[in-house]
C-alpha positions as CSV (number, residue, x, y, z in Angstrom):
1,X,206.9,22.9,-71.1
2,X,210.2,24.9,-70.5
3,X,213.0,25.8,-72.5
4,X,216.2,25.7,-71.1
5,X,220.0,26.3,-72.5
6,X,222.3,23.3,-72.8
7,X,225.6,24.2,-74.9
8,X,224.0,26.6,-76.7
9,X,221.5,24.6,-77.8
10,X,217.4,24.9,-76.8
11,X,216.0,22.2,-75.1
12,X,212.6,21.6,-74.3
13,X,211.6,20.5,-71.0
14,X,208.5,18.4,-70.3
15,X,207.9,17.4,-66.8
16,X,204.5,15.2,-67.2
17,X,202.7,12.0,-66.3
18,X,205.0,9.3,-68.2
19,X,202.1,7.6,-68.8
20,X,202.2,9.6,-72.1
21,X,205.8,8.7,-72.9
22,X,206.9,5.7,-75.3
23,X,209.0,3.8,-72.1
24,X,208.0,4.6,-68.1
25,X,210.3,6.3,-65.3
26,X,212.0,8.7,-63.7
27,X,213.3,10.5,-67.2
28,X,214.3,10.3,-70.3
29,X,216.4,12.3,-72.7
30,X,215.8,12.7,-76.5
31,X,218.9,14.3,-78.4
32,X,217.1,14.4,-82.1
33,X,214.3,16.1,-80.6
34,X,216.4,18.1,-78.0
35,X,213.9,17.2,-75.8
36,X,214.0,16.3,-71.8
37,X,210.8,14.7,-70.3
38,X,210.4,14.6,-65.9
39,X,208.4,12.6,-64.3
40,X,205.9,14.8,-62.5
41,X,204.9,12.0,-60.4
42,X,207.8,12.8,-58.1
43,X,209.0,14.8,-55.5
44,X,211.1,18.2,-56.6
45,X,214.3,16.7,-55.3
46,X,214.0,13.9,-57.0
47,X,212.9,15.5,-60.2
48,X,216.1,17.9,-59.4
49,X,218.4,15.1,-59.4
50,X,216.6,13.5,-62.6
51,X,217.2,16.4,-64.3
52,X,220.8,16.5,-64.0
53,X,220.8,12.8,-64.7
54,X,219.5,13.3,-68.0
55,X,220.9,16.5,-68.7
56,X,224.3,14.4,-68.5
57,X,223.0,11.7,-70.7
58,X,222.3,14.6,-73.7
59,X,225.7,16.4,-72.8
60,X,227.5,12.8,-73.2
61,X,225.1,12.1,-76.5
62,X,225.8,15.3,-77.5
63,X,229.5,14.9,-77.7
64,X,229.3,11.3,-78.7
65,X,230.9,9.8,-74.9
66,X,230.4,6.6,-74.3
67,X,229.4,6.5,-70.3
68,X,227.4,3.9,-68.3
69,X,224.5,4.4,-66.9
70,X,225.8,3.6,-63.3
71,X,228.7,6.4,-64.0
72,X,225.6,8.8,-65.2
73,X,223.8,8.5,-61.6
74,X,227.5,8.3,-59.8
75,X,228.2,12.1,-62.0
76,X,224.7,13.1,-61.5
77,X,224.1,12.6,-58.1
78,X,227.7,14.6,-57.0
79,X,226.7,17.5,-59.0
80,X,222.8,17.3,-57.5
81,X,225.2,17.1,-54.6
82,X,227.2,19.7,-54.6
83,X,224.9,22.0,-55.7
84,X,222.4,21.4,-53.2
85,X,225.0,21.7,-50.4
86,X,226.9,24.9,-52.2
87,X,224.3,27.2,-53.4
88,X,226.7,30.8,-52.3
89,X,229.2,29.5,-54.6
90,X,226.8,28.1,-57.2
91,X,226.0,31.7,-57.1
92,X,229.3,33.0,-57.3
93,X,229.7,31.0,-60.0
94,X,226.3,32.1,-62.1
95,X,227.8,35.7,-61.3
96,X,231.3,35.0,-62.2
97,X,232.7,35.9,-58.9
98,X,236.2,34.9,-57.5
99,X,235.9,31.8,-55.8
100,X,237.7,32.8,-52.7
């Protein structure tokens, strides 16, 4: 169990055997509880992009957006992307650098 930031907000990680969890798969998000749950039954990237996935879901739930699911793994998987594929100015960013 981790806690991470999310809009100011502490949410609790859980990557585990969903086995344990109410529904099966990849992830699940849980905005009463603040709560994230990873299947740990999967590779890292995959886990990586699962987390985005449903770190999206709470940030739409969160602000009451209405978004499909197929725009949630189109969003997702360009950030997953992108950050993957960018990590100097993923860094820059983190350390508020210029851009250029």
């Amino acid at each position: 169990m981790q806690k991470i930031k999310l809009l100011s907000h502490n949410v609790t990680l859980n990557v585990n055997d969903p086995s344990t969890w109410v529904e099966s798969g990849m992830g699940r998000c849980y905005l009463p509880k603040l709560e994230i749950l990873i299947n740990s039954n999967m590779a890292a990237e995959i886990q990586g992009s699962t987390l985005i996935h449903e770190l999206m879901h709470m940030i739409a739930d969160m602000h009451s957006v209405e978004i499909t699911e197929q725009q949630i793994d189109a969003m997702s998987l360009g950030i997953y992307s992108f950050i993957k594929e960018n990590p100097k100015m993923i860094d820059n960013i983190v350390k508020g650098k210029s851009l250029n």
